[in-house]
C-alpha positions in Angstrom: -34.4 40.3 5.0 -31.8 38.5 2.6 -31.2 39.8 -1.0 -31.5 37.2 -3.3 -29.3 36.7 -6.4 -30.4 35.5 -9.8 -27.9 33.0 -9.8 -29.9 31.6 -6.7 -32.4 30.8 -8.9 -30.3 29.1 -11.8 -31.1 25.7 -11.2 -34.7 26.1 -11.5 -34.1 27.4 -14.8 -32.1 24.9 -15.5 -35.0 22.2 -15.0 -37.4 24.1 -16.1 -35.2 24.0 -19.9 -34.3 20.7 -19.1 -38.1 19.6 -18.8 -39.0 21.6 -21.8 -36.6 20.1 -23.9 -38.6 16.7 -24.0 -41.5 18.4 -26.3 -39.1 18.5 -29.3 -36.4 16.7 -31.2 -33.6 17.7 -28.7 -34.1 15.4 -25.9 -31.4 14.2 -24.4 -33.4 10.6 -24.7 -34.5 11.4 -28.3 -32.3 9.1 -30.7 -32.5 9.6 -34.4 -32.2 6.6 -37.2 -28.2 6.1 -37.7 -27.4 7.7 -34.8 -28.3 5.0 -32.4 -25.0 2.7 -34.4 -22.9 5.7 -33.6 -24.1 5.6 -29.5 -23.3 2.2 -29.2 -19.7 2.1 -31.4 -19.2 5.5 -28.8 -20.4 3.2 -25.9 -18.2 0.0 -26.9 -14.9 2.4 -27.1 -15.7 4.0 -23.9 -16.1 0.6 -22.1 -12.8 -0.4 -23.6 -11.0 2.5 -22.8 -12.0 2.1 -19.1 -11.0 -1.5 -18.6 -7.5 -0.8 -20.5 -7.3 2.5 -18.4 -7.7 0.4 -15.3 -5.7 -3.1 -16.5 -3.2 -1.9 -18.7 -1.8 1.0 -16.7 0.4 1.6 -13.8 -0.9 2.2 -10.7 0.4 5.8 -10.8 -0.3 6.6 -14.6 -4.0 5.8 -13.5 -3.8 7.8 -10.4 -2.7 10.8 -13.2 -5.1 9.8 -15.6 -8.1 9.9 -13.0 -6.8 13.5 -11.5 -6.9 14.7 -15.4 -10.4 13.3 -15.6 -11.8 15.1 -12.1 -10.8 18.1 -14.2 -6.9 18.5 -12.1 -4.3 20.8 -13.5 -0.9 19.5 -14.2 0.3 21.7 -11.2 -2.7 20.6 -9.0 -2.1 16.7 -9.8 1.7 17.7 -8.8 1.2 18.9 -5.4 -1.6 16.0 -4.3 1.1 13.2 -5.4 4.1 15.1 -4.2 5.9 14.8 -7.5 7.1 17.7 -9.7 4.7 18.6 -12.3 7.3 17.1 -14.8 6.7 13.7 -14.1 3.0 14.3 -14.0 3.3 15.5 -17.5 6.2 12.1 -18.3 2.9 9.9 -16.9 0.5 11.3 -18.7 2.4 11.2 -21.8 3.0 7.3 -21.4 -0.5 6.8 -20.7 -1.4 8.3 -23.4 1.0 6.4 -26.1 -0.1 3.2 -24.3 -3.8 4.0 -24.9 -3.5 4.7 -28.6 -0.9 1.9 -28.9 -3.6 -0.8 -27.4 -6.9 1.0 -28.7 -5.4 1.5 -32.5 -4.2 -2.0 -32.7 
C-alpha cells in the first residue's frame, strides 16, 4: 500500500479554486470598466518589447535575456554558455540600457 501525500493532491485543489473563482468578480476572464485600456496599453508594450528583444539585440544578449526569462541564475546562464558569470551580467546590462533606450524613446 503507498502513503499518499497532501501535496499529491495539490493540483486538484488548485482547479477546484481555479473553477470557483469564476462565481465572483476575481476571474481571471473578469475585466472591469478602465481596466480593459490598461490590458491592452500592457499588451501593446509586451508585443514591442518582444520584437525589439528579438530584432534589436545580439544574438548572445538574447540568448541571456531568454535564460533570465526561463527563470536562470547569473551563475547557471554562466555555465550553459561557457562564459564567466561577469560577462553574463556585462550582457544583461547592455540589453537592458538598449531596451530602455529604444522603448523610452
Amino acid at each position: 500500500m503507498t502513503l499518499r501525500r497532501e501535496s499529491d493532491f495539490a493540483e486538484v485543489l488548485v482547479d477546484r479554486l481555479f473553477l470557483e473563482s469564476f462565481a465572483n468578480d476575481q476571474s481571471p476572464y473578469y475585466v472591469r470598466e478602465g481596466e480593459s485600456k490598461v490590458a491592452r496599453g500592457l499588451d501593446k508594450f509586451r508585443n514591442r518589447l518582444k520584437w525589439h528583444v528579438n530584432n534589436s539585440l545580439s544574438a548572445r544578449q538574447k540568448e541571456v535575456v531568454r535564460f533570465y526569462l526561463m527563470g536562470k541564475t547569473e551563475r547557471e546562464i554562466a555555465g550553459i554558455l561557457g562564459i564567466t558569470q561577469q560577462v553574463v551580467n556585462i550582457y544583461k546590462h547592455r540589453a537592458i540600457k538598449k531596451l530602455h533606450k529604444i522603448l523610452s524613446s
